[in-house]
Structures are given as structure tokens and as C-alpha cells.
N, C-alpha and C positions, 0 to 999 in steps of 0.2 A: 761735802754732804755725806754722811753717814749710812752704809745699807749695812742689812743683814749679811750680804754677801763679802763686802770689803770696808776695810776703812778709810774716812778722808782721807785724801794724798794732803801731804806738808808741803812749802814751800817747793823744795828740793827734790820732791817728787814731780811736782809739775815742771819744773824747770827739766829734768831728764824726760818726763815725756815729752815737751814740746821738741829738747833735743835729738831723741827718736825720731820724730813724726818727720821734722826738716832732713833729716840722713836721709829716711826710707823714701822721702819726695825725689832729693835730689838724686838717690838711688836707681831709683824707677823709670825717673825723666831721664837718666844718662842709657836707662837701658833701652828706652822706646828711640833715642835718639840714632844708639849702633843699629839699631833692628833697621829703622829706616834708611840711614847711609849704606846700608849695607846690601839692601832691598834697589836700591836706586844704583849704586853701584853695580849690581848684574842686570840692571837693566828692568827690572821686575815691577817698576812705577812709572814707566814709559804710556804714552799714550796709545802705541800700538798695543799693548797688551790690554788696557780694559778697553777698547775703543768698542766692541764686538757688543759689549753690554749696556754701552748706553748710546752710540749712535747707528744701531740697528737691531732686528726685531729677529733675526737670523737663528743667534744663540739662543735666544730665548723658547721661538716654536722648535726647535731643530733638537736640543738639548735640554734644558732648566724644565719649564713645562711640560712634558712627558715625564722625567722622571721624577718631579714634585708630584705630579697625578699617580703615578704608583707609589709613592711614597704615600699619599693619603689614603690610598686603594688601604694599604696594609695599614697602615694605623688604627683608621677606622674601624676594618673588620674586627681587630686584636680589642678595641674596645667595645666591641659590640657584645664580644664573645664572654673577653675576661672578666667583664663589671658586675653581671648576672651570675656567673660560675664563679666567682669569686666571693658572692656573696654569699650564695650558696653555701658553698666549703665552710664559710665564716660563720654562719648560723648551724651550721653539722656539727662546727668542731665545741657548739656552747651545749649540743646534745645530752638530755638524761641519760639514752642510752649508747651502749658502749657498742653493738654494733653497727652504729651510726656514727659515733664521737670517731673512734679508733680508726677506722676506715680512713676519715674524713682527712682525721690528722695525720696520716703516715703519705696522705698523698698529697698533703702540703706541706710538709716537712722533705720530702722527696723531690718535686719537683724546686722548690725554694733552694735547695743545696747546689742543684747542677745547672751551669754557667749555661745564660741562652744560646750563647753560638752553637753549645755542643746540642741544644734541643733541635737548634734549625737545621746545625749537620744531620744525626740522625732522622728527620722528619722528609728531609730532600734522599736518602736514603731509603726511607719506607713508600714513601711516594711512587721513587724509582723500579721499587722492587716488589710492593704489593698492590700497585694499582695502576687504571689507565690513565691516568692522568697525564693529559699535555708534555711532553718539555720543555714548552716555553710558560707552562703553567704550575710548574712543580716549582721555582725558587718561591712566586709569593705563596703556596701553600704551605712550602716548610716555613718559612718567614713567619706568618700568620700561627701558623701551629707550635714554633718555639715561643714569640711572646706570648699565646694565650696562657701557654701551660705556666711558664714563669708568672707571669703580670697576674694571672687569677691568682696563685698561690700566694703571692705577698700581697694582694689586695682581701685575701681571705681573711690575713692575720689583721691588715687592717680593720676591718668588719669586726675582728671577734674582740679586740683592743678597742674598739668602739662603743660597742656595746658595754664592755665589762668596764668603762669610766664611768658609767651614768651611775647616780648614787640606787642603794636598792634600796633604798624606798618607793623607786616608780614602781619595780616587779612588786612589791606587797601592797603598793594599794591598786594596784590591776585586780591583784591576784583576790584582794577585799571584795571587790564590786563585780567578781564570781567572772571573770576572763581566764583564758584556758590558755595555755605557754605560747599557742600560736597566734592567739590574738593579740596576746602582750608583746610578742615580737614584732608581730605588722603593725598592731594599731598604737603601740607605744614608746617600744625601746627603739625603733630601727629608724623613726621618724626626727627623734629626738638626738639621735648617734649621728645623723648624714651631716647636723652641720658642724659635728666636732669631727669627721672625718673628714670631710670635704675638701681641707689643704694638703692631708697627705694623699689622697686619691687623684688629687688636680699632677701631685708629683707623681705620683706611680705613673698618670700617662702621658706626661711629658718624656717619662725614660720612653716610655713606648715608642714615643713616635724619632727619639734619637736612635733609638735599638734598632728599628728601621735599617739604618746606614752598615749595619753586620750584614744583610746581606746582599747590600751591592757590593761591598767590600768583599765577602767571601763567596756567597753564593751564587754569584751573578745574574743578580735582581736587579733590572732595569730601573733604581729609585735614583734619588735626586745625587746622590753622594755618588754613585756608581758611572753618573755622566759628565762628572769633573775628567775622567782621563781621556775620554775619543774627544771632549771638549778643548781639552788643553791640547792634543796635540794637533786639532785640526785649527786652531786660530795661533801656534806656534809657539809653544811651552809657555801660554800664560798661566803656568800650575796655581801661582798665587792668585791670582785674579781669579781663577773659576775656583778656587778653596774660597775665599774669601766673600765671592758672590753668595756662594752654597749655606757658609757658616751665618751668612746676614738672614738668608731665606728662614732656616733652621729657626734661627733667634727671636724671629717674626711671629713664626707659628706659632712657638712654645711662649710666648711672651700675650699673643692672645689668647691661648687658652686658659693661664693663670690667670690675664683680666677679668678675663669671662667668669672663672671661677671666684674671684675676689668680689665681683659683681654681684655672684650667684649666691655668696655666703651673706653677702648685708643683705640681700632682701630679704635671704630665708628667717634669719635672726631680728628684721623689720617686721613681718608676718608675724613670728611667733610672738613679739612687743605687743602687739596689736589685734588678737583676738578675744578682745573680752567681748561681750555681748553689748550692745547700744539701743538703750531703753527709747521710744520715742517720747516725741516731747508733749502727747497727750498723755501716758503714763504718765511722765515725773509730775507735770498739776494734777494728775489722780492723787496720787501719792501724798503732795503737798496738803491737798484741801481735805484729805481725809485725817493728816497727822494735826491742823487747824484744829478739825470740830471734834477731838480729841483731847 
């Protein structure tokens, strides 16, 4: 079959892909095969090492749930935060004016450059040193305060890439029927942008809530990824086992919130199918018997 993009493959092109596709099989399956002998050979597929997570409830209130509950602790604030702020910034940076637009833009082009770790280091930093803030409360506030400031900024650009797809004929016939740039933002462009935005935004807070995992790893944030280590070594270096438990949790959440959002896009694009207006069915015989005696 012929696209735009490439040309039909010939005989001898499908014959070498199929030939690929069988290496890269047999390839893969010899590689999952060492991975496992190999895993079983130190011992790391033994029943003592997962025993902890599926025949008692131990690991799970003691370790996994706690720090799964501060991992969503932070996720959710960081999206509570960034979605609003972000959108924000995003309609700033579409600004007539310049001491609006420029502002707007140099603080998401700024923060967008600089990697979150280093937002959440210096944030557990400012924490520490201009405020009173807890000790045991200052890792989720730097936590919270480096994804906000990342995750708004590139959900800004989202927002302003959102908007500027929609064709401009919507802003001129707003602008026709005498609507002022903010009404045409809320009552027309921004309504009509969410659900072409909707799949990279559902991505932006899936980073979120892996981004999470910097700072049990660094900052020593009691979240889900941060209780694989006193986990592993109190049930006796089952490292993989509590990696592996972690990575399914992980996988879980973010695999319901893209549902959720896959969800959330067909009914919004179901909605927008389906608002015409629906004449009753005494109107259409008005209608009829008056086009009759006509």
C-alpha cells in the first residue's frame, strides 16, 4: 500500500522485514531469558524474597502505603498548583501587552531550562534557611515547589501551543459578534484548546507524579520509591522484589490516570458532537402543517 510517507515494500523488502522482526524476537527472548537465569541464580526469585508481599499485610502497612500516601500527598498538590499557574503563564505569554507577554515569558523559559532536582535542591535550601518550616516538612515542600515551578512552565507552553492550533477564524468571529479578548479566551478559545491539549497535559502529570521518586532518592522524602531501601534490607536484600513491587505500583497509577484521561477526551469530543439544539415534537408538526397550507 502506497502512502505519502513511504513506498510499497517489494517482495524482498518484506522478506527482510520479516527477517528482522524473527532476530529482534529471538534477540529479546534470549535477553529476558539471561536476565532471569541470572536473577534465579543469586537467588532473587526465591520465595523468600517476595513472600513478605503476597503472604502478609506487614510490608505493605509498615512500608508501600505510607510512602505511596506521600507520594500522592505531592503529586497531587504539584497538580493542584501547576494546572492553574500554568495556565496562567500560558494565556500571559499570548498577551497584547509587552509588560505582561515578556514577564510571562522569561519565567517560563527560565524555569523550563533548569533540571527539577536542582529546583527541589535549592527549594529544601530556602525552606531551611528562610523559613520555619518543619524538618520533617521541608523535603515535600521542596518536592512540591520544584515540580510546581517546572510542570507549570512546560504546561504554560502547553496552553499557549494549544491555543495558537485552533484555526483564527474562531478569534474573528468572536471578535464579530463584539466579545472582548477575554471573553474570547474563556468563552471560546480555551474551551475548544482543552481537548486538543488534554493528551499532552494527561503526560506532563504522569512526569509529575514519577518526578516524585527525586526526592526520596535525594531529598529524603518519605515517598513510595524512598521505602524500597529500610524495605529491602529489613525482609533481607530482596532489592528486586521491592524495585519491582514499586515499579508495578508506579505503573498502575500512571496507567489510570492516562485511562481516566482517554476517558475524559471521548466524552469531551461526544459533548461537543452533540450540542445542537432539539426542536420538540410539537414544533416540527407546527412547522410541517404550516409548510402544507403553504
Amino acid at each position: 500500500m502506497t502512502s505519502v510517507l513511504y513506498d510499497a515494500q517489494g517482495p524482498r523488502a518484506k522478506r527482510r522485514n520479516i527477517l528482522y522482526t524473527v532476530l529482534f524476537v529471538l534477540a529479546a527472548a534470549a535477553l529476558l531469558w539471561w536476565v532471569f537465569q541470572s536473577l534465579s541464580d543469586k537467588g532473587q526469585l526465591d520465595w523468600e524474597k517476595w513472600k513478605p508481599f503476597f503472604a502478609g499485610s506487614e510490608a505493605w502497612t509498615t512500608y508501600i502505603l505510607p510512602g505511596l500516601k506521600n507520594t500522592l500527598i505531592a503529586a497531587a498538590l504539584s497538580m493542584l498548583i501547576a494546572l492553574p499557574l500554568g495556565a496562567v503563564l500560558g494565556i500571559a505569554r499570548l498577551s497584547d501587552h509587552a509588560w505582561i507577554r515578556i514577564p510571562a515569558a522569561a519565567v517560563v523559559e527560565f524555569f523550563r531550562a533548569i533540571p527539577v532536582l536542582i529546583l527541589m535542591i535549592f527549594g529544601l535550601a530556602l525552606f531551611a534557611q528562610y523559613t520555619d518550616v518543619n524538618s520533617d516538612d521541608r523535603p515535600l515542600y521542596a518536592v512540591v515547589t520544584g515540580l510546581v515551578l517546572y510542570n507549570a512552565s512546560v504546561l504554560a507552553e502547553i496552553v499557549r501551543a494549544g491555543i495558537l492550533s485552533l484555526p483564527k477564524g474562531q478569534t474573528e468571529a468572536a471578535q464579530a459578534i463584539g466579545l472582548r479578548k477575554t471573553q474570547t479566551m474563556t468563552s471560546v478559545l480555551l474551551p475548544q484548546a482543552v481537548t486538543a491539549m488534554l493528551p499532552a497535559i494527561v503526560s506532563q502529570l504522569v512526569v509529575i507524579v514519577k518526578d516524585t521518586a527525586l526526592g526520596g532518592a535525594v531529598l529524603t522524602f518519605p515517598d513510595l520509591l524512598a521505602a524500597v531501601s529500610p524495605m529491602s534490607s529489613y525482609y533481607g536484600a530482596n532489592t528486586i522484589a521491592s524495585f519491582t513491587i514499586v515499579a508495578v505500583i508506579f505503573v498502575a497509577i500512571n496507567f489510570s490516570l492516562a485511562s481516566f484521561a482517554s476517558w475524559l477526551e471521548r466524552r469531551l469530543r461526544r459533548g461537543k458532537k452533540s450540542t445542537g439544539a432539539v426542536l420538540p415534537a410539537a414544533a416540527v408538526g407546527g412547522a410541517e402543517s404550516t409548510g402544507t397550507s403553504a
